[in-house]
N, C-alpha and C positions, 0 to 999 in steps of 0.2 A: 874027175867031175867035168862034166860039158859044159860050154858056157853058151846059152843061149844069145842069140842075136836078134837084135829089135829092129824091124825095118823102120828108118830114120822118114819122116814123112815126107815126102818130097814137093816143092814149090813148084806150082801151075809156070808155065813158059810165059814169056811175056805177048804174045801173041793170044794163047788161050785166057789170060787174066781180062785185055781188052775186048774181047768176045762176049765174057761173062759181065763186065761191067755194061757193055752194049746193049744187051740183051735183058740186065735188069732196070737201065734207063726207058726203054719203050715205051714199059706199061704205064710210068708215071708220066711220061710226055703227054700219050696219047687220053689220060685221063687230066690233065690239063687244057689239051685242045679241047678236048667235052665238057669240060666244066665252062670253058672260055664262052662256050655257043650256045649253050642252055643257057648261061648267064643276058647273053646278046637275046636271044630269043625271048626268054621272061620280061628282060624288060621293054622288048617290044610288043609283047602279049600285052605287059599293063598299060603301057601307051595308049595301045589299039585301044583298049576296053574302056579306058578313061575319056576318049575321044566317043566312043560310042556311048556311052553313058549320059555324058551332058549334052550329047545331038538333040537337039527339041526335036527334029524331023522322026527320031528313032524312040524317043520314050516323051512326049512332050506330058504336057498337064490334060487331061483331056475334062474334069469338073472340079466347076470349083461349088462349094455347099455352103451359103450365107445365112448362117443360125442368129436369131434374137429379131427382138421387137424391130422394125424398118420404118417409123413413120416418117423418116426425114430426108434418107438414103433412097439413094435408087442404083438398080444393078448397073448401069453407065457409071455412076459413080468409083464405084468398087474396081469394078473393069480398067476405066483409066488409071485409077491410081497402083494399078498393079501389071499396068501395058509392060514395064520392063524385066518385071520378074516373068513375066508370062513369055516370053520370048526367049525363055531359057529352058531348060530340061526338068525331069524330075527330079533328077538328082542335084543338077546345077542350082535351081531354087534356094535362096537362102531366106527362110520363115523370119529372121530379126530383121533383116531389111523390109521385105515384105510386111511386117509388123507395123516397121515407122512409116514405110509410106502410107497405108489407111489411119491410121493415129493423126498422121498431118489435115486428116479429112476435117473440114468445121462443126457434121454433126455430131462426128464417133468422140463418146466419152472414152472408153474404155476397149480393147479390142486385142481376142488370140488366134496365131494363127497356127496351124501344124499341117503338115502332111498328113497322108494315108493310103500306103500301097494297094494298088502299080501306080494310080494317076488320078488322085484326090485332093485338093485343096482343100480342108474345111477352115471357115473363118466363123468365130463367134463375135456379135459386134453388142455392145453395149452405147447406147444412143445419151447423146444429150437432151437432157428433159428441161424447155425453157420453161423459167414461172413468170418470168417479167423481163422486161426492157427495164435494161440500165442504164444511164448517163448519154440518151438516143442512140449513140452507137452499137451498145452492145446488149448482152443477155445474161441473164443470171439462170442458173440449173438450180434444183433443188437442193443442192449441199453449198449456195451461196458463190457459186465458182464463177467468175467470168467468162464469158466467151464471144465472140465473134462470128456469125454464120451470116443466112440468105433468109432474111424474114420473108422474103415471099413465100417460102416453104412453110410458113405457122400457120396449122391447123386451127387455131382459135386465136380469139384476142385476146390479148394480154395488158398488164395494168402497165403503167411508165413510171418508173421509180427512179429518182436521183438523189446524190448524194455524196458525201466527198471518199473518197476512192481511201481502203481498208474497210470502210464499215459497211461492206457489202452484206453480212450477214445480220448484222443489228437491223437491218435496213428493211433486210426479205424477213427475217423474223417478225419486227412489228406491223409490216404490212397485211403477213399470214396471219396474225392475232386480229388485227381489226378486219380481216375479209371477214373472218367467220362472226365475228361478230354483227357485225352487218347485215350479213347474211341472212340473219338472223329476224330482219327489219326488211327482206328487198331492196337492199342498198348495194349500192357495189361501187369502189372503190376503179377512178380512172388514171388517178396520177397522184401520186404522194411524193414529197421531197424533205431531205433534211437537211440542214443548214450546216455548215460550219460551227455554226454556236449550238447544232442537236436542237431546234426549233424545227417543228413537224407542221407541214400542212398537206391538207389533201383536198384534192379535185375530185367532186364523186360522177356520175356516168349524166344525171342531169345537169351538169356544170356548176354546181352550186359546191363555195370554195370554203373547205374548213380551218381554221388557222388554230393548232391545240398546243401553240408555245411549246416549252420544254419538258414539261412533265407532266405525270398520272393521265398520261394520253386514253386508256382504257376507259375508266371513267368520266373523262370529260366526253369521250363521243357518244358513252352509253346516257348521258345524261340529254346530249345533244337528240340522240336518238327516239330515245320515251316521247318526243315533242313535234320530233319532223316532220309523221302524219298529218297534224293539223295546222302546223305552217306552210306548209307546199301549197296545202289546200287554200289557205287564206291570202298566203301574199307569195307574189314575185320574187322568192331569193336570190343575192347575189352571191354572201358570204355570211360565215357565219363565225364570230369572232368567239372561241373557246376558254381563253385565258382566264379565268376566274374561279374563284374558288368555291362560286355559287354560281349559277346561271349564266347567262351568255348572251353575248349582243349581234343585233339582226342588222346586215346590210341590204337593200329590196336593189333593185334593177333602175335603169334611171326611169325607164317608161310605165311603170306602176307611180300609180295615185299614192299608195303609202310608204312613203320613200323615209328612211330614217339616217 
């Protein structure tokens, strides 16, 4: 029987093994150094891009669109208070700071703002609506709110209401009940006040002064009122004293003959 023979595999030289290790090292170097510089490049790409994006000069805001009633604003207004946002890019803009800075405005009650690509600003503004002067400094809005503004800017007159500070709404409430009442008579209402102890008087537009104590203020002016026609008529009023649970007492002026 023959005995076959297996050729025994033979080991690479050591010179050929270092070849071979050589030569499978390359590909991973050289896709290392590519990685290295596309990495370098990207993030100089987003650099670049990020610098060019917030350039005002390259995408600045070119409109801005101011939506809602304006009777107290004016575009100067708007403009200033938005000079620092405005001096930024489209992208750099940030709408919540731009938000507070017109919110800080004295007339803006309420106010949104957004973007709108390429280069839109739209601002919606909600205005404060004054009813009255409060405590001579300030202004009362229709929901009772205090505020602080530039009365040169009031388109109409308004009544002067004071009163001790919380009860801004008790305050405009019963004033708003006795306009319309009045109203009612061509009377109008110039200055009303409430006391610390909730004692109501008012000043009406011909200066004649009504003093209606602390309660059932409605009917004591309406009773005042049935009457005032033919008092004005008759005599020089000064004041007219309400507190009673029937009728009511007449002060005249000092320069009238029927002086009481």
């Amino acid at each position: 029987m023959g005995v076959e023979k297996t050729q025994a595999t033979q080991k690479p030289k050591m010179p050929e093994l270092r070849q071979q290790i050589e030569q499978a090292g390359w590909p991973f170097w050289a896709g290392l150094v590519f990685f290295f510089w596309v990495l370098i490049g990207s993030l100089w790409l987003i650099e670049y891009v990020s610098e060019w994006l917030v350039d005002e000069n390259r995408l600045p805001v070119k409109q801005i669109v101011v939506q809602g009633q304006q009777d107290y604003l004016t575009k100067q207004d708007v403009l200033q208070a938005l000079e620092l946002q405005m001096s930024q890019s489209f992208f750099a803009l940030n709408v919540d700071k731009a938000q507070q800075q017109l919110e800080a405005l004295d007339w803006i009650y309420s106010v949104s703002v957004r973007k709108e690509w390429p280069n839109r600003l739209k601002i919606y503004i909600t205005e404060q609506n004054p009813q009255v002067h409060w405590n001579g400094d300030f202004l009362l809005n229709e929901y009772g709110d205090v505020f602080q503004a530039d009365t040169d800017r009031l388109q109409r007159e308004l009544a002067w209401l004071f009163g001790p500070e919380g009860d801004e709404n008790q305050v405009l409430e019963t004033y708003q009940k006795l306009s319309e009442l009045m109203a009612l008579y061509h009377v109008t209402i110039n200055e009303m006040s409430l006391s610390e102890r909730h004692a109501l008087q008012i000043t009406l537009k011909d200066g004649v002064k009504l003093n209606l104590g602390r309660e059932d203020w409605l009917n004591r002016s309406q009773r005042f009122l049935q009457h005032y026609p033919q008092l004005k008529r008759a005599h020089n009023l000064d004041y007219v004293d309400l507190r009673y649970d029937t009728g009511f007492a007449v002060g005249l002026k000092q320069n009238n003959e029927d002086q009481s």
